[in-house]
N, C-alpha and C positions, 0 to 999 in steps of 0.2 A: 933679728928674732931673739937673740941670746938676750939683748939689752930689752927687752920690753917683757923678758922670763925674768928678769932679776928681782928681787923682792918678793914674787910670788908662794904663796904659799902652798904647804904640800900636798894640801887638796884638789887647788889648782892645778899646780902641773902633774896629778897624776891624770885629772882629768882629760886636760890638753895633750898629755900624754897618748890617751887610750882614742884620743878622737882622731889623733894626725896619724896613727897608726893604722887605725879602721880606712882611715881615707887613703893612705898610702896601698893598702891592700883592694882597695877598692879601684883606684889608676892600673892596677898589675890584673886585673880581673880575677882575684883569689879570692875575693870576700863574697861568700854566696847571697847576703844581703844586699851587691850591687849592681843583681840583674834581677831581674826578672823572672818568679821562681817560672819553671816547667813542671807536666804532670807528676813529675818523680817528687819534687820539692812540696810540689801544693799538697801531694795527700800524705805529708809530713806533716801539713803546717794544720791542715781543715780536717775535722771528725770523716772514718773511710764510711761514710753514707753514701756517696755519690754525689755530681752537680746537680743530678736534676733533685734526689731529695733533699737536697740542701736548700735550695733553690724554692718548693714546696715549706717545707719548716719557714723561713723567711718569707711568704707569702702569709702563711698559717698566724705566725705569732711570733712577731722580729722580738729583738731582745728589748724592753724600754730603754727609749732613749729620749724622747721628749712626749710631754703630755699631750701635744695637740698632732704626734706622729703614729700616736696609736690608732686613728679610725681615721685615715687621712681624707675618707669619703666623708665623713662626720663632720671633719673641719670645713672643709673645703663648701660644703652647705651652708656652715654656719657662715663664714666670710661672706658669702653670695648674700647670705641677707640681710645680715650687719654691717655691709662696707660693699655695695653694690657698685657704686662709683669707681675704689677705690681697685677692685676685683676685675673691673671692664678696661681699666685704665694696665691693670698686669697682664690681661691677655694682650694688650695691644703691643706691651715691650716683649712678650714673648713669641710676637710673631714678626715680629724686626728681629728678635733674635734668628730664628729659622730662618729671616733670611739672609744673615750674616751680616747683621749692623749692631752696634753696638755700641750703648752709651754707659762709657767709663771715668771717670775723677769728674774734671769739667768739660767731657767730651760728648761730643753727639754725635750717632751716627756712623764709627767710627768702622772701616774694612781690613782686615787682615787676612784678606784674600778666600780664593775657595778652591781647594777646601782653608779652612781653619789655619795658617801661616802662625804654628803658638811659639815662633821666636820673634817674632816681628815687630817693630815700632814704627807705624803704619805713619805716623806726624814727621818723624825724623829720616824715614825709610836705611834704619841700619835693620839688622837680623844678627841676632849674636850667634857665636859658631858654636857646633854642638861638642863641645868640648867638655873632658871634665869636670865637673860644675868648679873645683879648687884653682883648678886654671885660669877662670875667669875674672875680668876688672871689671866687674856687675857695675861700680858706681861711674866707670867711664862713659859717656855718653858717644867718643869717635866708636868703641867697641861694640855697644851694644844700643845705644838710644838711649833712651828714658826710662830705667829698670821699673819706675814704679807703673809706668802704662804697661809695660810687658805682664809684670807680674797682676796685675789687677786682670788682667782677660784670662790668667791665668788659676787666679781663684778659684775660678768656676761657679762662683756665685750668681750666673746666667743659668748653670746645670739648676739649680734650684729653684730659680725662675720656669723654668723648663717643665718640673715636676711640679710648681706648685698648677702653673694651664691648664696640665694631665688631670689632676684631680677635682679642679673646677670642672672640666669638660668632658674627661676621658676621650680626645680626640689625640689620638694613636701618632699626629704627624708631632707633638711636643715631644712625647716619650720617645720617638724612632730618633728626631734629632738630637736627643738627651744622651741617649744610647752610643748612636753613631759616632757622634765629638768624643766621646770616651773611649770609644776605640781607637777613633782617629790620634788621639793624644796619648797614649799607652804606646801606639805603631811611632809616633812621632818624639818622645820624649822618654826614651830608655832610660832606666835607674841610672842616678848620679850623673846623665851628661845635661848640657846646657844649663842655661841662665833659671829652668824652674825647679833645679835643685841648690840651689845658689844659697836661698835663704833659709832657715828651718823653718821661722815664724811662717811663709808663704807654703810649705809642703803643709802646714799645718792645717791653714785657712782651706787649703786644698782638700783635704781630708776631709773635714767638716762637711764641706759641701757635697761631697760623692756621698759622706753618709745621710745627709739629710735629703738629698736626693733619688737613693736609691728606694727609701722609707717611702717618700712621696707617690713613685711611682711605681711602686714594687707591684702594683696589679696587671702593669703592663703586658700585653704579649710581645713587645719588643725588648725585653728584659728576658734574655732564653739563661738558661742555664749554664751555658760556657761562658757567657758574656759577666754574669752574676760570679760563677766562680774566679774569671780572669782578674775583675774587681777586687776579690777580695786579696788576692795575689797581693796586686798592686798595695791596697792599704795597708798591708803589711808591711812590706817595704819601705811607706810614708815612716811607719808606726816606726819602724827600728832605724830608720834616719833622725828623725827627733829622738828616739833616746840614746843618739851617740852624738850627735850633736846640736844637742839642745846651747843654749846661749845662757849657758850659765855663768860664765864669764865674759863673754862675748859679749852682750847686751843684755844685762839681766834687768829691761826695764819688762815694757808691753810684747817686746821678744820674747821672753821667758816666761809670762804667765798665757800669752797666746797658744805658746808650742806647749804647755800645760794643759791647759782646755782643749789642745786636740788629742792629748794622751787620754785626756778624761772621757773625751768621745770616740775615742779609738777601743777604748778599753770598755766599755758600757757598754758600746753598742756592736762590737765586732765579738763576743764571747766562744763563739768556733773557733778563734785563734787562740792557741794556748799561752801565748803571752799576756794574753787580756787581762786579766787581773794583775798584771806587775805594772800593765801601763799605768790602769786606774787608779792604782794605791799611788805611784808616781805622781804622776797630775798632781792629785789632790795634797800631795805632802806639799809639794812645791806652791802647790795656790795659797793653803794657810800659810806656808811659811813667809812667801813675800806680801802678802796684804799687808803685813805689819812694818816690812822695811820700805816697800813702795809708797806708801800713804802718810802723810803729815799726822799728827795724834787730830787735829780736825778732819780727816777725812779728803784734804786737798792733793791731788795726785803729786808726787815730786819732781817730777821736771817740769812742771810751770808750764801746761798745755792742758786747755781747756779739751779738744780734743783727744787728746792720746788718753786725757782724765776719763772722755767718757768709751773710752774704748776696753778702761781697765772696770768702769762700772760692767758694763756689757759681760765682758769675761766671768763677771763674777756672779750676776744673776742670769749666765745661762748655766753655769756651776749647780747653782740654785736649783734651776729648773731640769737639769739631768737628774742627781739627785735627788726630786719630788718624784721624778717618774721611777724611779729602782723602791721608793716606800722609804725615803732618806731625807732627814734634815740638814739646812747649814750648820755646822758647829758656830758656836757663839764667839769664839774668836775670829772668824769669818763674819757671822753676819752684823754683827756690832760695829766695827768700820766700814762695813758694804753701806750700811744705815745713814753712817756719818756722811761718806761720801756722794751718796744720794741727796744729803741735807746741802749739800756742795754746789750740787746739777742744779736744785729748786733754787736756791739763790741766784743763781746763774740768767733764768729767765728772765727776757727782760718784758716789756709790756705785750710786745706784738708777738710774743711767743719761742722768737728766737732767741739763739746765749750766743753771747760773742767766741772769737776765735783767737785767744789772747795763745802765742805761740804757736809751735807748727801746727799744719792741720792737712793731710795726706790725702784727702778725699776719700780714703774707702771703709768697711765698715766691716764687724766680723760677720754680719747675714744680710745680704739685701732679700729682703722680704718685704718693701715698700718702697716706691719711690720718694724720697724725702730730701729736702735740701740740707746741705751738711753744715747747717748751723742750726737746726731743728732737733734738739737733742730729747724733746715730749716721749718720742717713743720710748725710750732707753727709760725715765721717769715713771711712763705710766705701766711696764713691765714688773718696773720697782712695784708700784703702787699693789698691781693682780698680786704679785707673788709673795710680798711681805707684807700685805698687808698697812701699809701708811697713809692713811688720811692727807697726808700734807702733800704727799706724791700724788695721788689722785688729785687733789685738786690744782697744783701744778701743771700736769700734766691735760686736763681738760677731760674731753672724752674717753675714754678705752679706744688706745691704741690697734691699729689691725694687726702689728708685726705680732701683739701679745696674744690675739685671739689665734693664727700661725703656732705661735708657738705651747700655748696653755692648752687649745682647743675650745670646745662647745662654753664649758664650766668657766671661762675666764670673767665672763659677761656679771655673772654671779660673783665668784668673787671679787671685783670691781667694785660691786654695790655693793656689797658687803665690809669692805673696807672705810665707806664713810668717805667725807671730805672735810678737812679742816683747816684755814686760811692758816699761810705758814708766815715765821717772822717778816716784818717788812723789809729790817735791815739787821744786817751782821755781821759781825766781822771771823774771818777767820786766821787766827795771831800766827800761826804755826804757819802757814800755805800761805800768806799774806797776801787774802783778798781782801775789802772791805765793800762791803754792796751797800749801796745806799738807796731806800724807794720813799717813794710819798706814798703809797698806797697798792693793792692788787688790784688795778686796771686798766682794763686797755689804752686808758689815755693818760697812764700816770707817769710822772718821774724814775730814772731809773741812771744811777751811777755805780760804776767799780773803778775802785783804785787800787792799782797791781804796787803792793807793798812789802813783799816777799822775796824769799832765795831767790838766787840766779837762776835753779833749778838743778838737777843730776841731766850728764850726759847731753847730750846737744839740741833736744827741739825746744828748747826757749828760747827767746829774743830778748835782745837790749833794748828791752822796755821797762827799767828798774822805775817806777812812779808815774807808773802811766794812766791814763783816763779813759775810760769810756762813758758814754752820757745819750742817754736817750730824753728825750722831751717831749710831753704829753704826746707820750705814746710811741714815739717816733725815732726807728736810731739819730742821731747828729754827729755824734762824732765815734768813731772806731776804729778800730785796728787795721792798719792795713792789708794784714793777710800772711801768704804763704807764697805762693806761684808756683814756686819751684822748688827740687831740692839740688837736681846736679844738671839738670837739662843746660842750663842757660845760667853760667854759677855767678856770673855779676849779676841776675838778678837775684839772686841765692842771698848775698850781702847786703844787696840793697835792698830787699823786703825786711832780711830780720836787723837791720841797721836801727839806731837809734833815731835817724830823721822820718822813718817812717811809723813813727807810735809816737800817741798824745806826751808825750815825754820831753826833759829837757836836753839837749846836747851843749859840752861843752868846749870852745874852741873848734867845734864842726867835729866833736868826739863823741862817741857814741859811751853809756855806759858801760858798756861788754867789750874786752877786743877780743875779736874773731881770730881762730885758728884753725879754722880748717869749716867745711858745711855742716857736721856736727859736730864743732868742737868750740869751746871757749877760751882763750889763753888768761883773757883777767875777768871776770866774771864781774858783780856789783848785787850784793848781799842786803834785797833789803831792811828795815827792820823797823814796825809799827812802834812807835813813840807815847802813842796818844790817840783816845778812844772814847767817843760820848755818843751815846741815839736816845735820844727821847721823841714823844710824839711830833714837837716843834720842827727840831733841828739833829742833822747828822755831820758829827765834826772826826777828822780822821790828820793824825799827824804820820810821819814816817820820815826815815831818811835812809840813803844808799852811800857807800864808800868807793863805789867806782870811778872815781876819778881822784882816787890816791895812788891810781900808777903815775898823774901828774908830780912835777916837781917845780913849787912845793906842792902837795897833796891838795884837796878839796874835795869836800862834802857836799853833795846834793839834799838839802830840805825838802820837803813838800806839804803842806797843808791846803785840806781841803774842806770845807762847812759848808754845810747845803741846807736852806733856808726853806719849808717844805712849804709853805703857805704861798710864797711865790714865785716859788721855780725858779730860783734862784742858788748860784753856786761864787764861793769864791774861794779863787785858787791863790796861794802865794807861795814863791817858789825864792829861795835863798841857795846861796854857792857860798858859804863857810873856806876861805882860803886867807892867808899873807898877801895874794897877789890875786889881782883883778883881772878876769879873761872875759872877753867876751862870751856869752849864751844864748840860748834859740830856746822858747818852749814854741812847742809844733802842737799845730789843732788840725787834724787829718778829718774832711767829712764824707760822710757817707754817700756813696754815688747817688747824684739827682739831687744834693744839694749845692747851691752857687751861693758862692764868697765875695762878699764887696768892703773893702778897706778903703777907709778915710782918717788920717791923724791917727791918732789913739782908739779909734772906734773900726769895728767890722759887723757886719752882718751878716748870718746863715740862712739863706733860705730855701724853701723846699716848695714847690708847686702844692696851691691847695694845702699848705698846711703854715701852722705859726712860724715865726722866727725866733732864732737865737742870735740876741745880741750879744758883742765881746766889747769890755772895755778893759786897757790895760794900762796901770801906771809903772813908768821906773825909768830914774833919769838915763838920757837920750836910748828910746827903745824908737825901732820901723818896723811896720807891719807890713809884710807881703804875701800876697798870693802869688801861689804858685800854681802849674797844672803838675801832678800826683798821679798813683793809680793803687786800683786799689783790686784785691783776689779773694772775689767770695768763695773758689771752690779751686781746689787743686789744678793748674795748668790752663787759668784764662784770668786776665787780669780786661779791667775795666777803666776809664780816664774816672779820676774825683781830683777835686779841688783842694787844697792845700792853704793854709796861713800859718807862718812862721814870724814870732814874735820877737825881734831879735836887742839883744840888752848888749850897750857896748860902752858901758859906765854903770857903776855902780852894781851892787852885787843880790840885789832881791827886784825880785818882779811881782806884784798883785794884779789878778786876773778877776774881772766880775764878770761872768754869764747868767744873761736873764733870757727866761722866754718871753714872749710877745703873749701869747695866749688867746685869749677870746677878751679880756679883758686890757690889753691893750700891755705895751712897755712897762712893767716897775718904774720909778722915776730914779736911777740909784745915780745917787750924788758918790767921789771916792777924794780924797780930799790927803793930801801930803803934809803934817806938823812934825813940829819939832819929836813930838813923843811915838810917832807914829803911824799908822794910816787910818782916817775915817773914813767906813762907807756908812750910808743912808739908803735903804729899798723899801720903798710902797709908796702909796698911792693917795693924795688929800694925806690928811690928819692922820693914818693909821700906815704903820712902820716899824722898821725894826733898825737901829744903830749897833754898827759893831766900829770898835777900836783893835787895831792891832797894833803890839808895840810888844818885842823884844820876844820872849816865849808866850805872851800872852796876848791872849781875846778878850774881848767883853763883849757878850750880845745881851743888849738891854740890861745892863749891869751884872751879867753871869758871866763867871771868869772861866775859860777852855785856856787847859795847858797843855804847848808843844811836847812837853815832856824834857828829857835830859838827852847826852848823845850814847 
């Protein structure tokens, strides 16, 4: 401990100071914030009105806390008629809820007994002991199971499910189960012990949802008055555990501004407790403050997670929308990167409406308010779109989202329309966050590339995928990222999802760009950094290089160049190892489940049932192309068999890759041709074509020169 305090600063350990102290007193049972206040304590903390007119006032006129939790009979109407499917489809999860099943990360169905078992890892069958939460090895899996399934049931984000039924239906068996589990886990889960006081960010998530929960169904008659007042006990408690151990050094990534947002809704929406206004000024100093350190100056999150990116957009337009309901705007140093960031999500989309999963991706979400697949990021967009107003979000995102009519209420529908719709860039690059999107067009059956060209990321949920690809074709993912699976459940596959063989990426010597130290850690990272940058209508050309394999000796440089040929769906990739000595290399083309790989010579084909084909041709002296079987994790904790080709180069030091679609129109004819000066390719069809030369830093397509750039 001494050795990981050295260098710190004195902020730092006064901080660390005053938390290990608080928790030290809290083991010794001295610290009255680590039980459970009793009637002495509560009518210290709550206005001396009484539970029951407390209880009344809170029925009468809760304090604003969200726009569509003011007339929760209002909303709940309005859902039924705007999203009628969508409404039939949540009553259905909320009556598997009551009956004790439960669908969490990538799990269906899931039992943790009855009553309610909230230490339990029902897959692994451990139960963590209810121990001092500091006591505990939360990321052990012999200890506890799989802390992220435990903690996800513990969210509570089903209590919200629970109260939204109530308000669709006012049938009394939602709200009594809502009620009851709250009890049950107050009786089961005393301050500070076990695994769900473990995390702040998870007391936070927790918090959240008892508030939006109680707002939902606060017309209940299963909502009495000591149940109401013991509640607020409790959120108290959450309240002064995050503000003594917030993760300000800890994790000050989506940890920090998580356990922020639930100061913010601690403090909004609990105003009977006299700390309320010191949480909310809290929160929010800390929300401005890290937008600006979390976010690249483009708006691209910093640890290189498409997910976690859009868990910090989230964070920031329900900011937004706390705020709209107190008569409050974003400040402009918040909403001006929240903008950029959003501009981030929209690129992201790819034809069929989904964004890829480029680094970790944890399955859970700050509000389930809609069942949605967690590469479905529209809602988050079209929230953007109601609340600030952006045309480009709104059309992004398609329809008005239900999670936004939830949380805006009646008036969301209006402003939706209101906001307009305006087709956003087709392709762009973002220098700082280094992505590069590349499309042919905004349609469902259009072209659609990103090349991950950027840091390594902060702190550990990015993957050794320093130049990797993703590639949708008319319309259609083809090739992606393999996923997530896990994070400590099953830790060899912890390494082998976020490994470099498993991302369109090159490895070299069977080395990944990144070496790994630990599940979230990196020992040598691979920094990468855009070169070279052209989009015209024609064509989208993107150069980059990465220095992770200068832990090698000698060192070596990873190239990569990419040009995408938009008239014929066409892509060519060429990939250089800059070294004294010659290793062999692998570029890896990972496809998307339900498509099947056929290698022959130099040539592979992609194809998918019912849809075109992606052909591969690869030149570089003596390269084998093998398929392999793969797998791939569209959602946290369920992985799926996909097919695999590894392009493997075991001489010489560059590989050129051409990918064509098949189409409706048939193969491109592309000729690739090895001279002295060079490599020439040839793509289309009869008389009409496009020639490119590549030789040394430079391109020529039909006599236009694209430069690599310098190193």
């Amino acid at each position: 401990m001494i050795g990981k305090l050295r260098g710190r600063s004195r902020e730092e350990l006064l901080f660390r100071g005053a938390a290990l102290a608080a928790t030290l007193l809290e083991r010794a049972g001295w610290n009255p914030d680590g039980r459970e206040p009793d009637a002495a304590r509560l009518g210290k903390l709550l206005p001396s009105v009484g539970p029951q007119k407390l209880l009344e006032a809170f029925r009468a006129a809760p304090a604003p806390l969200l726009p569509g939790l003011a007339d929760p009979a209002a909303t709940a109407a309005y859902v039924r008629q705007e999203w009628p499917g969508e409404a039939a489809a949540l009553l259905d999860r909320a009556d598997a809820i009551v009956r004790g099943r439960f669908d969490l990360l990538g799990y269906s169905g899931l039992d943790f007994g009855n009553p309610v078992d909230w230490q339990l890892d029902p897959l692994l069958r451990r139960r963590a002991p209810l121990v001092h939460w500091s006591r505990l090895r939360y990321l052990d899996p012999a200890q506890v199971g799989d802390h992220k399934l435990v903690w996800e049931l513990n969210r509570h984000q089903h209590f919200v499910t629970l109260g939204q039924a109530w308000a669709l239906t006012g049938d009394e068996r939602y709200a009594e189960c809502l009620f009851t589990r709250m009890d049950a886990w107050m009786d089961a889960n005393p301050p500070k012990r076990g695994m769900n006081w473990a995390s702040a960010l998870e007391v936070g998530f927790r918090a959240i949802s008892w508030l939006v929960a109680l707002r939902l169904a606060r017309g209940s008659a299963a909502l009495t008055a000591p149940r109401f007042a013991r509640a607020l006990g409790m959120l108290h408690v959450h309240a002064r555990h995050l503000e003594v151990h917030l993760s300000t050094w800890f994790s000050p990534n989506t940890h920090l501004t998580g356990e922020a947002l639930a100061l913010v809704y601690l403090g909004a929406g609990l105003p009977e407790l006299r700390a309320a206004q010191r949480w909310l000024t809290a929160g929010r100093e800390i929300l401005a403050r890290e937008i600006g350190r979390q976010l690249h100056p483009d708006g691209v999150y910093f640890e290189q997670s498409t997910y976690y990116h859009r868990y910090t957009v989230d964070f920031y337009l329900h900011l937004g929308v706390v705020l709209e309901a107190r008569g409050e705007a974003l400040a402009n140093e918040v909403r001006g990167p929240l903008e950029r960031a959003l501009d981030y999500l929209v690129a992201l989309v790819r034809p069929d409406g989904t964004s890829p999963l480029v680094g970790d991706e944890d399955g859970g979400r700050l509000m389930m308010l809609n069942s949605r697949p967690v590469n479905d990021f529209r809602d988050t967009i079209g929230l953007g779109g109601a609340l600030l107003g952006g045309p480009e979000y709104c059309f992004a995102a398609g329809p008005l989202p239900v999670e936004a009519g939830w949380l805006l209420g009646p008036a969301a529908g209006d402003r939706y329309r209101a906001a307009g719709t305006s087709e956003p860039p087709a392709s762009v690059l973002f220098r700082e966050g280094g992505h590069a999107v590349m499309r042919s067009a905004w349609r469902p059956d259009a072209d659609w590339l990103l090349f991950d060209c950027g840091p390594q990321g902060a702190f550990g949920h990015s993957h050794a995928d320093a130049l990797a690809i993703e590639l949708t074709v008319e319309g259609r993912p083809m090739l992606v990222d393999a996923g997530t699976f896990t994070y400590v459940a099953e830790p060899e596959w912890r390494e082998r999802f976020r490994g470099g063989a498993k991302h369109n990426s090159v490895t070299l010597a069977g080395e990944s760009s990144a070496h790994s130290a630990g599940p979230f850690r990196w020992e040598a990272g691979a920094d990468a950094k855009v070169t070279g940058w052209i989009s015209t209508p024609e064509l989208d050309y993107a150069a980059a290089l990465h220095h992770g394999f200068w832990r090698f000796s000698p060192p070596a440089t990873h190239r990569r160049e990419v040009l995408f040929l938009k008239a014929w769906s066409c892509w060519i990739v060429r990939d250089r190892i800059d070294s004294p000595m010659r290793r062999p290399f692998s570029a890896h083309f990972h496809a998307a489940p339900g498509i099947a790989i056929q290698a022959v010579g130099e040539f592979a084909r992609f194809t998918g049932t019912g849809q075109g084909d992606l052909m591969l041709s690869a030149w570089a002296p003596h390269l084998v192309l093998s398929v392999r079987e793969s797998w791939h994790s569209p959602v946290y904790g369920v992985r799926v068999p996909a097919a695999a080709l590894d392009v493997a180069v075991t001489g010489g030091n560059e590989l050129v890759t051409v990918l064509a679609a098949s189409g409706g129109s048939g193969i491109p004819f592309v000729l690739n041709e090895r001279r002295d000066e060079g490599h020439r390719v040839r793509v289309g069809r009869g008389n009409r074509g496009v020639e490119i030369t590549i030789a040394g830093n430079e391109w020529r397509v039909d006599g236009v020169v694209l430069t690599a750039g310098g190193a």
